[in-house]
C-alpha positions in Angstrom: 69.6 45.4 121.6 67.6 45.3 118.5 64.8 45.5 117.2 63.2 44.1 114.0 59.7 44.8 112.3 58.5 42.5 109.2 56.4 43.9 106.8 54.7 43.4 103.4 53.3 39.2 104.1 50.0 38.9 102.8 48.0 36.4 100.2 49.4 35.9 97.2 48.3 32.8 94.4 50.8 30.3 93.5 53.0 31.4 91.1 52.7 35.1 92.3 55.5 37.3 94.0 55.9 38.9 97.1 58.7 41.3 98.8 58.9 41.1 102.8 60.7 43.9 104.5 62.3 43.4 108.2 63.2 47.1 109.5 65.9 46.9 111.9 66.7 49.8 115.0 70.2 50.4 115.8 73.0 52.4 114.2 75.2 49.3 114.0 72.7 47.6 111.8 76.0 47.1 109.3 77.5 44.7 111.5 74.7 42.1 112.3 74.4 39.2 109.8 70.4 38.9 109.0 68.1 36.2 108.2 65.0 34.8 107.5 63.1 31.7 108.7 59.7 30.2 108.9 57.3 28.4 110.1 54.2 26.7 108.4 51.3 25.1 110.4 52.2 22.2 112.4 55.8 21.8 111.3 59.4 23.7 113.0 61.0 26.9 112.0 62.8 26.4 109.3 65.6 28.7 107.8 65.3 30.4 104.2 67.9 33.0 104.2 70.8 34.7 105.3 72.9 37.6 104.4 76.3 38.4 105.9 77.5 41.5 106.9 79.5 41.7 103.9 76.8 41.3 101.6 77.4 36.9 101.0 74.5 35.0 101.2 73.4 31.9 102.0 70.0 29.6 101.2 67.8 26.9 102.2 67.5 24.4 98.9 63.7 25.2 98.9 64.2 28.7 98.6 67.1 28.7 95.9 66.4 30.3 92.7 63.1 31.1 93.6 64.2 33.7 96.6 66.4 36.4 96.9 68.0 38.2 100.0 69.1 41.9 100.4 69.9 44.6 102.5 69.7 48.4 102.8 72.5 49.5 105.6 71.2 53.1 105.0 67.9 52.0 105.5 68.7 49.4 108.4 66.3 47.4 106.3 66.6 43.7 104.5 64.3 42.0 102.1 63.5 38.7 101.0 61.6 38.7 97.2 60.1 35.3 96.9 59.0 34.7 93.3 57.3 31.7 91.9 55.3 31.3 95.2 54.1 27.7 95.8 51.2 26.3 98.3 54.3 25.3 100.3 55.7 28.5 101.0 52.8 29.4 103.0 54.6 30.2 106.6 54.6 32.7 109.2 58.3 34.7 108.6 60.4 35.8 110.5 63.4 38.5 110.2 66.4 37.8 112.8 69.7 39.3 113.6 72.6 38.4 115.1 75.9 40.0 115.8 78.9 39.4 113.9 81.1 36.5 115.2 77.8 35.1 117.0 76.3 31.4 116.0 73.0 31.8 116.4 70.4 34.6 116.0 69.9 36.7 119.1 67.0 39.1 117.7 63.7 37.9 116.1 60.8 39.7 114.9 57.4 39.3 115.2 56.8 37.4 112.3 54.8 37.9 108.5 52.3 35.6 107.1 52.6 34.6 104.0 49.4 32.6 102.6 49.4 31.2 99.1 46.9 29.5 97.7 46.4 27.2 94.9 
């Protein structure tokens, strides 16, 4: 089981940067791939990021070049830095986990809104 706790959403003007965190429990945090999805008002969750266990990563077209993935092992922590935040990244975000060798994401946070405004 694990457990995963966004931080650091907020408001933000387009063009502006922000960093979510997504704290993870477990001491096997190494071997879960991690991602990031969202959802805006009206519309389905949508996937933004992912990063492997090994450190490859993977993004939605929206999100390339503007966002960047990491992760902390020590730390059981992954980040997503947005920069160049438009209207259209406003979204409710949510961290998720899944085990290695498993399709789709088992564990989800509680999400992080994101607001930017024009």
């Amino acid at each position: 089981q694990v457990q995963l706790v966004e931080s650091g959403g907020g408001l933000v003007q387009a063009g502006g940067t922000l960093r979510l965190s997504c704290a993870a429990s477990g001491r096997t945090f190494e071997f879960y791939d991690m991602g990031w999805f969202r959802q805006a008002p009206g519309k389905e969750r949508e996937f933004v990021a992912a990063i492997r266990w090994s450190g490859s990563t993977t993004y939605a077209d929206s999100a390339k070049g503007r966002f960047t993935i990491s992760r902390d092992n020590a730390k059981t922590t992954v980040y997503l830095q947005m920069n160049s935040l438009k209207p259209d990244d406003t979204a409710i975000y949510y961290c998720a986990a899944k085990r290695v060798g498993v399709s789709k994401f088992e564990y989800w946070g509680q999400g992080a809104q994101v607001t930017v405004s024009s």
